[in-house]
C-alpha positions as CSV (number, residue, x, y, z in Angstrom):
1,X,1.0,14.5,-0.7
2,X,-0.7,15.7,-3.8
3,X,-1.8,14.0,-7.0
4,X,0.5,13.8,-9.5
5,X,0.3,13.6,-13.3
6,X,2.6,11.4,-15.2
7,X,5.0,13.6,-15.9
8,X,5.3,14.8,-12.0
9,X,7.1,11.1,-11.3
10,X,11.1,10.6,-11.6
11,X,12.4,7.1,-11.3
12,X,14.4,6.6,-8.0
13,X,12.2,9.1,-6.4
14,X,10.8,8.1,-2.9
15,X,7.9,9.6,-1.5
16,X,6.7,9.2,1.7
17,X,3.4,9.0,3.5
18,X,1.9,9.6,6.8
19,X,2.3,6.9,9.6
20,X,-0.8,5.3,11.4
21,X,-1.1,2.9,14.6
22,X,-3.5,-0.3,13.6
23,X,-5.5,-1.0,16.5
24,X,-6.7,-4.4,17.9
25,X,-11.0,-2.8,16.8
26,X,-9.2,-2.2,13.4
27,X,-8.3,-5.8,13.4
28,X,-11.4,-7.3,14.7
29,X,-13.6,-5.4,12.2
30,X,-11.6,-6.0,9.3
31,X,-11.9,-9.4,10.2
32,X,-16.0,-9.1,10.3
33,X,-16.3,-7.2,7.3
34,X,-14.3,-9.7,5.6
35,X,-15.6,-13.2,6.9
36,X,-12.3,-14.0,8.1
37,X,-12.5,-16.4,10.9
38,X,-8.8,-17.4,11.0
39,X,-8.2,-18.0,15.0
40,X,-4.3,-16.6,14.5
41,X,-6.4,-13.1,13.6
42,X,-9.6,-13.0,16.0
43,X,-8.5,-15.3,19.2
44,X,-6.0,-14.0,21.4
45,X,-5.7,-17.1,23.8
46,X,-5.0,-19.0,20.4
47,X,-2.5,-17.0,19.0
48,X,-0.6,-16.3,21.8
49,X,0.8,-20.0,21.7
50,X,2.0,-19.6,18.1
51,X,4.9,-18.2,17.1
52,X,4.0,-14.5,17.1
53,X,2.9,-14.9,20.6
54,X,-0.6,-13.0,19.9
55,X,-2.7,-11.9,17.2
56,X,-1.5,-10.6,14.0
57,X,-3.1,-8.7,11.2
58,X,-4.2,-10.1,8.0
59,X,-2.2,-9.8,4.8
60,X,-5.2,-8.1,3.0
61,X,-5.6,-5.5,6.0
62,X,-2.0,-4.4,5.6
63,X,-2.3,-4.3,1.5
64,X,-5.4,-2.2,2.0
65,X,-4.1,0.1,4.2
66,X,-1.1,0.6,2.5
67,X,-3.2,1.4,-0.3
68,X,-5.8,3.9,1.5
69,X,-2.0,5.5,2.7
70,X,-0.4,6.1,-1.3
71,X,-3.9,7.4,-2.8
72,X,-3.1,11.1,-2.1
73,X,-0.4,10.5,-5.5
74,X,-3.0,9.4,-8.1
75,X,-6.6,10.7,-6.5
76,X,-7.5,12.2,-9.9
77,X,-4.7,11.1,-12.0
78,X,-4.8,7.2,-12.0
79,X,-6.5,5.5,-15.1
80,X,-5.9,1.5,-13.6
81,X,-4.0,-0.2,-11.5
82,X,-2.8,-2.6,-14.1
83,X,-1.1,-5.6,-12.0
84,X,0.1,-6.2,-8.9
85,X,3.5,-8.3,-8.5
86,X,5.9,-9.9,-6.1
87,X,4.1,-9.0,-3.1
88,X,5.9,-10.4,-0.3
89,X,5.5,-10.4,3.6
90,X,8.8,-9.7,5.8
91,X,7.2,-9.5,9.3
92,X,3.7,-9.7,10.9
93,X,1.4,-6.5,12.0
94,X,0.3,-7.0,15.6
95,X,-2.1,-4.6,17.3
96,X,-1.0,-1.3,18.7
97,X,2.1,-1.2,15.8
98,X,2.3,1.9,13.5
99,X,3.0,1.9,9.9
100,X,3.9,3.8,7.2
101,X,4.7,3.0,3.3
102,X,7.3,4.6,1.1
103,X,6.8,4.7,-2.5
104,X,9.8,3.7,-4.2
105,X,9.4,4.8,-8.4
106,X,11.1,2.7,-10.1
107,X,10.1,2.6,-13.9
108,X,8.4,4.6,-16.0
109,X,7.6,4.4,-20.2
110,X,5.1,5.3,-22.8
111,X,1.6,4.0,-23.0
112,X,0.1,3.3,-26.4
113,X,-2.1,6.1,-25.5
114,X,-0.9,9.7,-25.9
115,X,-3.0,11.2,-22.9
116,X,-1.3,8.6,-20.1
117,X,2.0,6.5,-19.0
118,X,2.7,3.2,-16.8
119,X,4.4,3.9,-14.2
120,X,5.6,0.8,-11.9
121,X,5.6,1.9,-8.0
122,X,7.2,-0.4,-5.2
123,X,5.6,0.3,-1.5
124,X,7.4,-0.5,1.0
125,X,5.7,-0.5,4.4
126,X,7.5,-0.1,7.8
127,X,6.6,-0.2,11.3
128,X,7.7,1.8,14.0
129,X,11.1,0.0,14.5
130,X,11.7,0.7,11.2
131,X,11.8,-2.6,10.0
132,X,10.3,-3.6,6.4
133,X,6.7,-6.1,7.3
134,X,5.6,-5.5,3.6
135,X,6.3,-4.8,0.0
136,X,4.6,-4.9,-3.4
137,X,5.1,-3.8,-6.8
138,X,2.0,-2.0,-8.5
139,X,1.9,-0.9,-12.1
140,X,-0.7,2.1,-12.9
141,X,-1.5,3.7,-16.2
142,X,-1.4,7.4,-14.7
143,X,-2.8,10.5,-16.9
144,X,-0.9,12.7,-18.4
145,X,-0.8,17.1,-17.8
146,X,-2.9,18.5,-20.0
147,X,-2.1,20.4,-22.9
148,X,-2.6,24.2,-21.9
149,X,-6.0,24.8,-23.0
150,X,-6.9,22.0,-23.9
151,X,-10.2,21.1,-22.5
């Protein structure tokens, strides 16, 4: 992928990313780095009488990951991430799955300022069956191209 300006972005446009296999280490130092101590996340012989019948990633670790996986569009191009909205979780993310987001464009307008837009990006991220586990809308003031010449 490369960074994109403003103007580079069409609404309806998907644009894929790479795919990546989370691993149960990924898990377990997420989990450090974080604090999380949530049994369901570092204790296999705990989880694996729940419903999921094992471990499961954290929310957060998918949302990040998904993140670190889109940042290619906007590397020198984004101004803020403005809001996030109507995150929502379809399916968990268990150790050894791979994932990949889409990134679904699907609004686009003016900013008071002359030099940038909002756009508003849905990622959608899929394992390897395919199957939705994760989706969030983010709204991003993203620069504009420069005038030629200008400086």
């Amino acid at each position: 992928m490369q960074t994109r300006y403003f103007e580079d972005f069409t609404v309806g446009e998907r644009i894929p990313t790479y795919s990546r296999t989370i691993t149960e280490g990924e898990i377990a130092q997420f989990c450090s780095f974080v604090g999380y101590h949530v049994p369901l996340f570092i204790d296999e012989e705990y989880a694996r009488k729940t419903p999921y019948g094992g471990r499961i990633a954290p929310s957060s670790l998918i949302m990040s990951v998904s993140t670190g996986m889109t940042e290619s569009l906007f590397r020198y191009n984004m101004v803020a991430l403005v809001a996030v909205e109507r995150g929502r979780f379809h399916r968990p993310l268990k150790p050894g799955d791979t994932i990949r987001t889409e990134v679904l464009v699907i609004d686009k307008k003016d900013s008071r300022q002359a030099d940038r837009g909002i756009v508003t990006f849905r990622d959608q991220v899929f394992n390897q069956r395919e199957e939705m586990i994760f989706e969030i809308d983010k709204i991003a003031l993203i620069k504009r191209r420069p005038e030629p010449g200008a400086g």
